[in-house]
N, C-alpha and C positions, 0 to 999 in steps of 0.2 A: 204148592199154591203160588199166587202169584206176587203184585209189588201189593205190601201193607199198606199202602195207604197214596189217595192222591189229592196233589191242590190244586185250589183254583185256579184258572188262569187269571184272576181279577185281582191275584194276589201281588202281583209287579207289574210297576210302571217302566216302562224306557226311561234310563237316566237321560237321553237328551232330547227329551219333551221338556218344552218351558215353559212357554203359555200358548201352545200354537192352537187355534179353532179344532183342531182335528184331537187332540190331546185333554183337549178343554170337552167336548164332547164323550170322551170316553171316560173323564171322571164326572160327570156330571148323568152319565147311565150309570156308572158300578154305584154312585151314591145312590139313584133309585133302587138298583137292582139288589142294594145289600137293605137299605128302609122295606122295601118290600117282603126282601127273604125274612127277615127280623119281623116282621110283621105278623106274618104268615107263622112262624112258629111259635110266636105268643100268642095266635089264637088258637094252636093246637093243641098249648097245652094248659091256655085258661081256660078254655071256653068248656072244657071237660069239667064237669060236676065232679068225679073221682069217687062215686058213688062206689060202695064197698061190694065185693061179689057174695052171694050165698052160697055157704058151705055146699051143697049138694051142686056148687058146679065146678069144684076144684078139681076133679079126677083128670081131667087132662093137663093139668098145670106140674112142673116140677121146677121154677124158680123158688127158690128159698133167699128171702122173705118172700111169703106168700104177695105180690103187689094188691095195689089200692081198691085197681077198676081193671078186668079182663073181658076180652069177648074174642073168640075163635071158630074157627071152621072146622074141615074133616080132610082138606087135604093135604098133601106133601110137596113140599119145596124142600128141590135141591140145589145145594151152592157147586156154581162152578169150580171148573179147577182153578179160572182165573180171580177166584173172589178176592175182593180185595176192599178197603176200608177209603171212605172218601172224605175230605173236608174242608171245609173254607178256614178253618180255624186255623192260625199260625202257632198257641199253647204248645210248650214244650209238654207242660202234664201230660196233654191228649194224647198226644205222637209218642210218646212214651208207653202211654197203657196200652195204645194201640199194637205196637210191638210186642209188647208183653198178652196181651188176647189172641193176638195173630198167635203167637208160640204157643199159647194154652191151647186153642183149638185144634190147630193144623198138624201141628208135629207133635201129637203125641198119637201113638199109633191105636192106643184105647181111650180116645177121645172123653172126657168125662168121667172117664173111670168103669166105663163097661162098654160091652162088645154091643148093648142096644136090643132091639127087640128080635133083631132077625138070628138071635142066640136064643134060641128056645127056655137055656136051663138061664138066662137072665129078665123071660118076661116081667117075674116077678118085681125084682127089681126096677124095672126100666119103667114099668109102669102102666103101658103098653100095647095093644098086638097091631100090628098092620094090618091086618086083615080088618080091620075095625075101619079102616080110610081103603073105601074103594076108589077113591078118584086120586089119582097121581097126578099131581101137576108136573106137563111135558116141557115144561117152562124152565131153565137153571138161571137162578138169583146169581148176579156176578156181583154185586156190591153194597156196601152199607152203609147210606149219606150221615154224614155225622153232623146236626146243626150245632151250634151254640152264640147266646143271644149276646152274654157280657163276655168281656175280659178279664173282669175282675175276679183274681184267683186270690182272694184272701181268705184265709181257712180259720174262720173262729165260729164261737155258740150263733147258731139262728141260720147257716149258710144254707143257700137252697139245693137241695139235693132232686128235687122232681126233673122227672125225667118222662118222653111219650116215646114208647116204641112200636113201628107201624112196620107189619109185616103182612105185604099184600102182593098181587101180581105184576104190580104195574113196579115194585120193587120196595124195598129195606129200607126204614129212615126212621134215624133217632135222634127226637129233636130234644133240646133241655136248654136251661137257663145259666145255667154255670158250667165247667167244664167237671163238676164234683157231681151235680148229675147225672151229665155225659158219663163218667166213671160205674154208676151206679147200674146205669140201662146197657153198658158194654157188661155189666157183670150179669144181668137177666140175661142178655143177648146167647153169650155165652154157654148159659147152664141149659138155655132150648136148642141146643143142635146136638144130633146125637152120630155118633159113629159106627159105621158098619164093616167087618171084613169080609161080607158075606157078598152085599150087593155091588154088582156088577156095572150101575149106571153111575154112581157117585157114592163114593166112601162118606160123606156131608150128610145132612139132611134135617129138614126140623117139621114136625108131626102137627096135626092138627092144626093149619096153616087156612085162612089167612089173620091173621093177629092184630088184634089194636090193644095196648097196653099201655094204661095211665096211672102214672105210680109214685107216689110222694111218700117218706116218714110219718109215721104218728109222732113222733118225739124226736128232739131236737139233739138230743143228747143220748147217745147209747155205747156204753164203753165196758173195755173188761181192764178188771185192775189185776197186773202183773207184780208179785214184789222182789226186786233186784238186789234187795237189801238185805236179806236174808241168807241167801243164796245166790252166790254169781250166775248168768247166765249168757254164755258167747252173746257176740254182736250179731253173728250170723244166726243165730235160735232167736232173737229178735226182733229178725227180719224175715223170718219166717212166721214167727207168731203173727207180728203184723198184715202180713199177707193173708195168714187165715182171718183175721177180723175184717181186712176188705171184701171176700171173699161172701162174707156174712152180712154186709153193706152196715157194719160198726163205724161208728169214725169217731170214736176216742180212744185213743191208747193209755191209760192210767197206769202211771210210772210212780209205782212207792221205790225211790229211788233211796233216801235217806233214811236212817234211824239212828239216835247216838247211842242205844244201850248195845248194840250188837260190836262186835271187837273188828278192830282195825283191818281192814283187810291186804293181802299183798298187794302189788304194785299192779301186778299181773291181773288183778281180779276187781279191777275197778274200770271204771270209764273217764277217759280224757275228755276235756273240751271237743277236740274232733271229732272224737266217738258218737258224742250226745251230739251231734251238727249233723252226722253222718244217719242216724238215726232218726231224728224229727224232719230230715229233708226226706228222706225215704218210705215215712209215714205219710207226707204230703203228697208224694205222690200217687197215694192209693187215697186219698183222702179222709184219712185217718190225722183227727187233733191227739197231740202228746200232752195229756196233763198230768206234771211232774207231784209228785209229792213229798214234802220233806217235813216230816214231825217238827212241830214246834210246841213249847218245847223240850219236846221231847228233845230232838236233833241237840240239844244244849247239854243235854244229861252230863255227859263225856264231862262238858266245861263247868258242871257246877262244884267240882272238885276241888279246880282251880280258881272258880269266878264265884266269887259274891251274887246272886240272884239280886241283893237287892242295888245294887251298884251298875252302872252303863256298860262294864265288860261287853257279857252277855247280850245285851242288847244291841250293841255294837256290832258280835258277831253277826246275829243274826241277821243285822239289818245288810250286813254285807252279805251274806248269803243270798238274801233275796235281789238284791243289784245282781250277785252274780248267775242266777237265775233268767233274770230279764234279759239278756243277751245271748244265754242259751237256747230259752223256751218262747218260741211267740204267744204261744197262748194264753189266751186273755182272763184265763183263769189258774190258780195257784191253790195246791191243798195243802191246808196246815196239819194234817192227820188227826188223830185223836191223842188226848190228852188224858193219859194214863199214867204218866212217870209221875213221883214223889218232886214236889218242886218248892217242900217248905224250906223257907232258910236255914242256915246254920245258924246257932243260936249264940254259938262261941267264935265267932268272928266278932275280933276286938274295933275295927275300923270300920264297921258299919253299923253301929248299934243304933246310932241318930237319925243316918239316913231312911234306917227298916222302920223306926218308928213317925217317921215325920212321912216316909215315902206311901208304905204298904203294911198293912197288916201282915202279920205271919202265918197264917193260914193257905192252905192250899189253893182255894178262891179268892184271895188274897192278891197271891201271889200269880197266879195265871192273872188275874185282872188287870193287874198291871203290865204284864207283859207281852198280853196278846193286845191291849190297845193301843200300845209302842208299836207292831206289827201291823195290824190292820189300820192305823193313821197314816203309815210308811204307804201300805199299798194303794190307799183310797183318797191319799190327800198328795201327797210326795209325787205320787205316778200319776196324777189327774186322773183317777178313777178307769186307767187301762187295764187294771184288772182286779178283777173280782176276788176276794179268800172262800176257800173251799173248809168245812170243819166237822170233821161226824161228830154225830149225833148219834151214840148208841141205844140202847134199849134200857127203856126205867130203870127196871134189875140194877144194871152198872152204879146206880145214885147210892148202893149201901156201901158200895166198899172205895164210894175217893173217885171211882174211873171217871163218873160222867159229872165235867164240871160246868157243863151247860143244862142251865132251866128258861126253858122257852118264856115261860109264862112269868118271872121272876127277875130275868137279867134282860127283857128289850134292851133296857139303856146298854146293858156290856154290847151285844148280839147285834151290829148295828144292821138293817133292812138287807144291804146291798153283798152281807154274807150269804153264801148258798150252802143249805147242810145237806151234807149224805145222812141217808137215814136208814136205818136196817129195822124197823119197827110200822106198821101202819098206822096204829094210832098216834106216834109221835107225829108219823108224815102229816095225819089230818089235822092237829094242833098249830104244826108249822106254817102251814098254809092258810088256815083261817089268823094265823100272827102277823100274815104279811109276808113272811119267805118264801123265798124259790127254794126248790130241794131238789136233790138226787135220790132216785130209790135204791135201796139194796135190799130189799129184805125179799128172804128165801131164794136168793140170788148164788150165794153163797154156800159153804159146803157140801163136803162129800156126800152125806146123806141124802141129796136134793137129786130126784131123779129126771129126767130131760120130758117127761108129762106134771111133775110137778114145777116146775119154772115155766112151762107152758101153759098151762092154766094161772099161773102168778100175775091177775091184774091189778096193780094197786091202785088204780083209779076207781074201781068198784063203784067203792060208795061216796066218790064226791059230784054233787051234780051243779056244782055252782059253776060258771064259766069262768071266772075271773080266777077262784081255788086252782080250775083246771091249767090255767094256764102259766100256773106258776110250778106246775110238776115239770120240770124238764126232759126227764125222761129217768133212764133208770143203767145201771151197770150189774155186770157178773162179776166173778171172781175165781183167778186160777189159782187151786189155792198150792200152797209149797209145797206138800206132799204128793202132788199134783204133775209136777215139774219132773221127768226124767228126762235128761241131757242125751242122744242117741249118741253111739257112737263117733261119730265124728263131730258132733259139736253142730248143728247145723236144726237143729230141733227141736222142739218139744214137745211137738201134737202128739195127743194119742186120739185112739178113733172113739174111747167115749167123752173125754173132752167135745171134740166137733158135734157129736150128737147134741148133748147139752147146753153148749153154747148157742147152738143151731138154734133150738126151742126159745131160748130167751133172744134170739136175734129179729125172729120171727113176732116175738110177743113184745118188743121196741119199737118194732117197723111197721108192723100189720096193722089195718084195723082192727077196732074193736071187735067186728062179726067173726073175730076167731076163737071170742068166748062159746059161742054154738058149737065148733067140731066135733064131729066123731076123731078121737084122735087114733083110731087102729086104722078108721078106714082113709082121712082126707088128710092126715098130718104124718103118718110113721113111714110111708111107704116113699116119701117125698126127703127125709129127714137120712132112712139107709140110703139113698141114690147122693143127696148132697155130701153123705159119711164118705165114701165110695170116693167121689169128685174131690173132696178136699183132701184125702188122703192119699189119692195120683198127682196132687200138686204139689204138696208142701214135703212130701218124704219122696 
């Protein structure tokens, strides 16, 4: 194919233009001519209502997320040999992904992971027939205009990810507000073109042509939580994990990175400062947030040996943990894990007998109490409220034996507003939310037993119909769980193909509207899910 991408001419000036009329004229058009373009693409992609499509019109769709608002044709467009990517934007991100789409598409000789329709023993698959489009467009697309409105590449909770992809004769343009967008609709873009070794005008092509695509998140927040702490996993498996979560237009990376009950690990099997740099930059640029998580405190267990609980030790640690945190992680949220370790004092510690009694009761709630509001003061007063603490919330059940030392309805004062809980329970979720907190869902996200129809049907918004309740569900994550995890031989992996199934389902039910509660899921969701299996498994292995 041809050159990846090109810019504008309006992107350099003459260094020896000063103030000459002739100079002065030429910025005083690119200022129209870029207020204009800016224009022009905010109304294309406000003015769309994003009005959700009905099931009974998905059969010719195979982007996974299903998008917002779809409307298509019956013909075929082929991309030239010279296609090529265009754009005003100077974003290293862009030019980046771009490089990396260009490769995904181009060079791989079974584009998407099949031979496409005109392989008879793949209609199935592909989803399909050509014969179905009598009208071929004689027309070859040579390019694909990349707009983008901001600059502003800061990657935290709330970032706009909407994106319009316009696939018509007159040619290709994907316009978006962010460059994370942009990201977004280069990964649609991609999953609709399919490859042929068969046809003879253009190896390219994309079916049921011409396309208007308007497509924004249901939730703000859709992440899978990976745990490193358990089990080492290369840098390079990683960064392939991460890549399948772009791929599925996830963008949180959930890092249980710390735990203190598990044993020390070698030197070899941890991660350096650079590592975790090298990692959250490479997450960024798939638009994927890294939120790390480090038990608290648990993460202390180790030090209660040596440290008094009820004494500043400990707390000290901690508190330097989280400093050293902030300079790792930008993001503007931090999980304290769940609080399950044993954390009553020692009773026969001769040098704190005064302080345990003047400081904190000896009790397990007690003693969390005090320790997590030395943490969350640090976070939300110390850091001017730049970031948020993250804390599950498990399932009632847990209240008999110690695990769960949060009660919604009993500790407001502990639980202060501005915490966000993970919640693997529905009824706890709807408790939370009518208390005034934001949450994260997990429930039936999680284990092996969970089959890629049942996470697909998992809407935990069901039954809340208040807008304001609504709007404090963030959204919701999965979970790779460690049994889960096989290392391939070279280190470079750990996708398996029913992993991506399942993840897929819960990607789709993050991203998608609502009207995916209606599906036939054998006929409008499974045949879309094998084809995306297929694709992510020619990428990442």
């Amino acid at each position: 194919m041809g050159k990846l991408f090109k810019s504008s001419p309006f992107q350099r000036f003459p260094s020896s233009a000063i103030f000459s009329t002739k100079i002065l004229g030429i910025a005083v058009f690119t200022i129209f001519f870029v207020l204009v373009m800016v224009n022009q693409i905010e109304m294309v992609i406000n003015s769309h209502q994003f009005i959700p499509l009905p099931s009974n019109q998905w059969s010719h769709i195979r982007i996974v997320p299903l998008p917002m608002n779809v409307t298509n044709g019956t013909d075929v467009y082929f991309l030239h040999d010279t296609f090529t990517f265009e754009t005003t934007s100077s974003s290293k991100i862009l030019k980046s992904a771009i490089q990396r789409y260009h490769s995904l598409i181009f060079t791989q000789q079974t584009s998407n992971g099949i031979d496409s329709s005109f392989d008879p023993l793949n209609d199935k698959i592909a989803g399909f027939n050509l014969t179905d489009n009598t009208n071929i467009n004689p027309n070859f697309i040579n390019k694909l205009v990349i707009n983008i409105i901001s600059k502003d590449e800061t990657l935290q909770l709330g970032m706009d990810e909407s994106y319009s992809l316009l696939l018509e004769t007159k040619g290709f343009e994907l316009n978006a507000k962010t460059v994370f967008g942009a990201l977004r609709g280069l990964e649609s873009f991609s999953q609709m073109i399919e490859y042929s070794r068969f046809n003879t005008a253009s190896s390219y092509f994309i079916q049921h042509c011409p396309w208007r695509i308007f497509d924004k998140p249901r939730f703000q927040h859709r992440g899978t939580l990976l745990d490193t702490s358990k089990q080492y996993i290369p840098i390079q498996a990683i960064q392939s994990f991460i890549d399948a979560l772009s791929y599925s237009k996830f963008n949180v990376f959930h890092w249980h990175l710390i735990v203190g009950s598990q044993k020390t690990q070698s030197n070899n099997q941890t991660y350096s400062h650079s590592e975790i740099k090298t990692i959250v930059e490479y997450a960024k640029e798939r638009g994927i947030r890294v939120l790390v998580e480090v038990d608290m405190p648990a993460a202390g267990q180790k030090c209660n040996i040596a440290f008094d609980s009820s004494t500043d030790e400990p707390y000290e640690l901690a508190l330097g943990l989280m400093k050293e945190t902030r300079h790792l992680f930008p993001e503007n949220l931090i999980h304290f894990g769940r609080y399950k370790e044993n954390m009553v004092c020692n009773d026969d510690k001769d040098s704190s007998e005064e302080i345990k009694k003047d400081r904190i009761d000896k009790t397990n709630t007690g003693v969390w109490e005090f320790f997590q509001s030395k943490i969350v003061d640090y976070i939300l007063q110390q850091e001017n409220q730049e970031r948020s603490p993250v804390l599950w919330q498990m399932d009632d059940d847990d209240d008999n034996d110690n695990n769960n030392l949060l009660s919604i309805e009993n500790d407001e004062s502990l639980i202060p507003k501005q915490v966000i809980l993970q919640i693997n329970q529905l009824s706890t979720l709807q408790r939370a939310i009518e208390n005034g907190y934001r949450v994260i869902a997990s429930n039936s996200f999680g284990g092996l037993n969970q089959t890629w129809q049942s996470l697909y049907n998992n809407d935990f918004t069901v039954n809340i119909t208040n807008s304001d309740q609504l709007a404090r569900v963030l959204g919701g994550e999965t979970n790779m769980e460690i049994t889960q995890v096989v290392i391939d031989d070279d280190k470079k992996s750990i996708i398996s193909q029913d992993w991506i199934t399942r993840n897929a389902a819960a990607a789709e039910r993050l991203w998608s509207p609502p009207c995916i509660n209606g599906a036939d899921l054998e006929r409008d969701v499974e045949p879309r899910l094998e084809r995306f299996q297929l694709l992510l498994m020619s990428r990442v292995n």
